[in-house]
MDTraj code that builds the backbone (N, CA, C; nanometers):
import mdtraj as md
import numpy as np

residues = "UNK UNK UNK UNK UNK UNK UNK UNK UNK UNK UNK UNK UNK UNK UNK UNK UNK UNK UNK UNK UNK UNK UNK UNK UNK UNK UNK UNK UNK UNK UNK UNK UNK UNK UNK UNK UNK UNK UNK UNK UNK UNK UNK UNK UNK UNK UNK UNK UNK UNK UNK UNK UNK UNK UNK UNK UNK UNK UNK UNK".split()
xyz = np.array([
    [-1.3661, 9.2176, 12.7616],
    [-1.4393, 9.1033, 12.7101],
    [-1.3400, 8.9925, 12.6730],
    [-1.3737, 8.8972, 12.6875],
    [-1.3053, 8.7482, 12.6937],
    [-1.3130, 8.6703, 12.5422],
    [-1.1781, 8.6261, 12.4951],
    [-1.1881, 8.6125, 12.3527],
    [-1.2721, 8.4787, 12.3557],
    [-1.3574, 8.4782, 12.2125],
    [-1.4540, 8.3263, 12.1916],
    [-1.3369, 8.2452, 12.2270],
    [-1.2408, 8.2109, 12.1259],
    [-1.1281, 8.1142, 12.0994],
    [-0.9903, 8.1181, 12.1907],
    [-0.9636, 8.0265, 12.2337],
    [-0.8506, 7.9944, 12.3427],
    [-0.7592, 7.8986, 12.2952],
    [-0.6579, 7.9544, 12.2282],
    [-0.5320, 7.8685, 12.1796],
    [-0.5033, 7.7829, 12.3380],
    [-0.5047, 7.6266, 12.3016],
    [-0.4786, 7.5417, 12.4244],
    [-0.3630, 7.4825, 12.4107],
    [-0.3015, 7.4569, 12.3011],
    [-0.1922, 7.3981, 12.2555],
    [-0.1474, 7.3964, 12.1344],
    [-0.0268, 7.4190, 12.1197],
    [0.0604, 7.4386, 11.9804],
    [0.1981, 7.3323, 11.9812],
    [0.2033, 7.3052, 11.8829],
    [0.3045, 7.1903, 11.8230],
    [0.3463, 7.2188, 11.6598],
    [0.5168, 7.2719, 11.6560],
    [0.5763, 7.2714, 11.5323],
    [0.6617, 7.3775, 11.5033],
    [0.6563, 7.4442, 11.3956],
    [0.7538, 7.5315, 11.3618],
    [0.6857, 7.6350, 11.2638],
    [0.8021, 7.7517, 11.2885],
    [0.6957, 7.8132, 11.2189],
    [0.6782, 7.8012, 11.0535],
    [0.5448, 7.8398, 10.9886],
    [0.5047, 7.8074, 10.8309],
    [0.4336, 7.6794, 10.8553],
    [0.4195, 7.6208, 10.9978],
    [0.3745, 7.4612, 10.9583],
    [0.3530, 7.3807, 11.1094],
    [0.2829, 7.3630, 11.1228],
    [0.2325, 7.3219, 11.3113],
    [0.1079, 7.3238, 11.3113],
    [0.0582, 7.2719, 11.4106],
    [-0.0559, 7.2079, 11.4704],
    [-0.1066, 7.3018, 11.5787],
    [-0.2418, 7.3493, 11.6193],
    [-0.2636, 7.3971, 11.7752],
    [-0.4189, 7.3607, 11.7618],
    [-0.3969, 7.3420, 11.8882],
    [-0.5746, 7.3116, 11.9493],
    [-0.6493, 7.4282, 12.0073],
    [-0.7640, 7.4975, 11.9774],
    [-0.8671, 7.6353, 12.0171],
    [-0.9690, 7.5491, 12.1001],
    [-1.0126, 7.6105, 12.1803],
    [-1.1258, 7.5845, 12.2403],
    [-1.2036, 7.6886, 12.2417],
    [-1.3186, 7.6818, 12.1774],
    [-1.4300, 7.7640, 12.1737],
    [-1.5370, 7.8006, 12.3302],
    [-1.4778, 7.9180, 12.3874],
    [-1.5831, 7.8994, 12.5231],
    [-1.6809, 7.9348, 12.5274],
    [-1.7542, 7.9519, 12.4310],
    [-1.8947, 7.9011, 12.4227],
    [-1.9671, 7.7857, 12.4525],
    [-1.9271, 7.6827, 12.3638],
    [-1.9759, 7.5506, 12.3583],
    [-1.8529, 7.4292, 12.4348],
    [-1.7680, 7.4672, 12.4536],
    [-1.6935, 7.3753, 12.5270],
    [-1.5957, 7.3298, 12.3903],
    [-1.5906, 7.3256, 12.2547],
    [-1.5564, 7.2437, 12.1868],
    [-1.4398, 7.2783, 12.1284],
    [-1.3602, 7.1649, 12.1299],
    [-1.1946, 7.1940, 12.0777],
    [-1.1711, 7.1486, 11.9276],
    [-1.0978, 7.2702, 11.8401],
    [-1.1060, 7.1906, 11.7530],
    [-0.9306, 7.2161, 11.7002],
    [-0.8743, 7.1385, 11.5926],
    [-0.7384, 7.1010, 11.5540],
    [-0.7667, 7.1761, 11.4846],
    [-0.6351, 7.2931, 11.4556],
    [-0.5927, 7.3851, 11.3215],
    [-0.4810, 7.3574, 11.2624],
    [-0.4344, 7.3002, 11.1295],
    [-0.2941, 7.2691, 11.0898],
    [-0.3127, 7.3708, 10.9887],
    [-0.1684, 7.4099, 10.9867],
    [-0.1539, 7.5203, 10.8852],
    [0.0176, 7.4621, 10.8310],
    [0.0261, 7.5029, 10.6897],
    [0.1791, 7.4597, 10.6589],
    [0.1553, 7.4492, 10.4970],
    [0.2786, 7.4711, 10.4408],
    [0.2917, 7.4289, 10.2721],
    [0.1669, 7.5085, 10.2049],
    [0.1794, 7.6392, 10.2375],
    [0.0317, 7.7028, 10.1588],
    [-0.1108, 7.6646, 10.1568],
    [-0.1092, 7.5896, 10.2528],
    [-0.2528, 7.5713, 10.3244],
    [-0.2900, 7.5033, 10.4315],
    [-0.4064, 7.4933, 10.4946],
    [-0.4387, 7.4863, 10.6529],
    [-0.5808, 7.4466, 10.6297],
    [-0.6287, 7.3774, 10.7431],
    [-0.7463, 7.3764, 10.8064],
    [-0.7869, 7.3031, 10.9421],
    [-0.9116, 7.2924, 10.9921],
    [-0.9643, 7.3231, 11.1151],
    [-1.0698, 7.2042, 11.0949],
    [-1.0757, 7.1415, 11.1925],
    [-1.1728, 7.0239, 11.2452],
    [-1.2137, 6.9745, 11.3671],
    [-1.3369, 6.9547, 11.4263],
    [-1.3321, 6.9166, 11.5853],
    [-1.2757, 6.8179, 11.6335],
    [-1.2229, 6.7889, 11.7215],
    [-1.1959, 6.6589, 11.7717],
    [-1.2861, 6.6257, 11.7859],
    [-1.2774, 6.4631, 11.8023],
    [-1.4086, 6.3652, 11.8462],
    [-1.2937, 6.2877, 11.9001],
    [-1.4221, 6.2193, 11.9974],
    [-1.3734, 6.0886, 12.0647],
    [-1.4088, 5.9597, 11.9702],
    [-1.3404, 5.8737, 12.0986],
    [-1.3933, 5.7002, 11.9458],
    [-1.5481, 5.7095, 11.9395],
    [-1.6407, 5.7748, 12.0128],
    [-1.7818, 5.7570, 11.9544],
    [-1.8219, 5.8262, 11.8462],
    [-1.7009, 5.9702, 11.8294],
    [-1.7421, 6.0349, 11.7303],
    [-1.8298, 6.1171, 11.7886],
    [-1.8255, 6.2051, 11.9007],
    [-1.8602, 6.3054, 11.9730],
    [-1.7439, 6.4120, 11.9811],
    [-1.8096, 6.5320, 11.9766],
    [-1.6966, 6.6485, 12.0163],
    [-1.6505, 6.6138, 12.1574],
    [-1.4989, 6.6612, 12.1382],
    [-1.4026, 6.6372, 12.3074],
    [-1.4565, 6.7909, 12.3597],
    [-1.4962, 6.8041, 12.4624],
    [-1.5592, 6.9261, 12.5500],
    [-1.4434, 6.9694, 12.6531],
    [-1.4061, 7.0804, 12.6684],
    [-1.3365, 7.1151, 12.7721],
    [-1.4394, 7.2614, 12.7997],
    [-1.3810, 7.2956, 12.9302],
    [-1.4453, 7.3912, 13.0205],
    [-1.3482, 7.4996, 13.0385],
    [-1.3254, 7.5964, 13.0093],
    [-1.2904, 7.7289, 13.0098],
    [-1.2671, 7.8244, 13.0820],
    [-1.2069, 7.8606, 13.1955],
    [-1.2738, 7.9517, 13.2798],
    [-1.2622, 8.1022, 13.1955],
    [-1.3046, 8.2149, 13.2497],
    [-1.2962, 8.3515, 13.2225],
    [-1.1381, 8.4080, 13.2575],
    [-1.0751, 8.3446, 13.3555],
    [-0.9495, 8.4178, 13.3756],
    [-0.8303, 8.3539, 13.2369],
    [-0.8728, 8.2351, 13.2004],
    [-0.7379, 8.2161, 13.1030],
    [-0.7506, 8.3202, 13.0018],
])
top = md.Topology()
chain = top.add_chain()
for i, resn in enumerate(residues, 1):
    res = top.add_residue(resn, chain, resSeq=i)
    for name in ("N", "CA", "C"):
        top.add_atom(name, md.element.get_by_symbol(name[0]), res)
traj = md.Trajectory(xyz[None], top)
C-alpha cells in the first residue's frame, strides 16, 4: 500500500528546514517547517488563494 503523504521537497539542516508533502489523495501540497522547538504545516495557495494541486503517481 502506497503512503497518503509524499515528501516532495526538503530545504535546510538538520533541527530546522522546510519540506513540501503532497497528499495523494486530494492532490494538495502543503509546507512543514520544523526548527527551535517547534514546527508547523500549512497548504500552499496560489495568488487566488487556492490550494497548489499536484498529481502523484503510485510508483513514487
Amino acid at each position: 500500500m502506497a503512503k497518503r503523504f509524499v515528501k516532495t521537497y526538503s530545504q535546510g539542516v538538520v533541527g530546522s528546514g522546510f519540506e513540501i508533502y503532497v497528499d495523494r489523495e486530494t492532490g494538495v501540497n502543503y509546507l512543514s517547517h520544523g526548527g527551535g522547538g517547534g514546527g508547523g504545516l500549512t497548504p500552499f495557495l496560489d495568488r487566488e488563494g487556492k490550494p497548489i494541486l499536484t498529481t502523484v503517481s503510485d510508483e513514487e
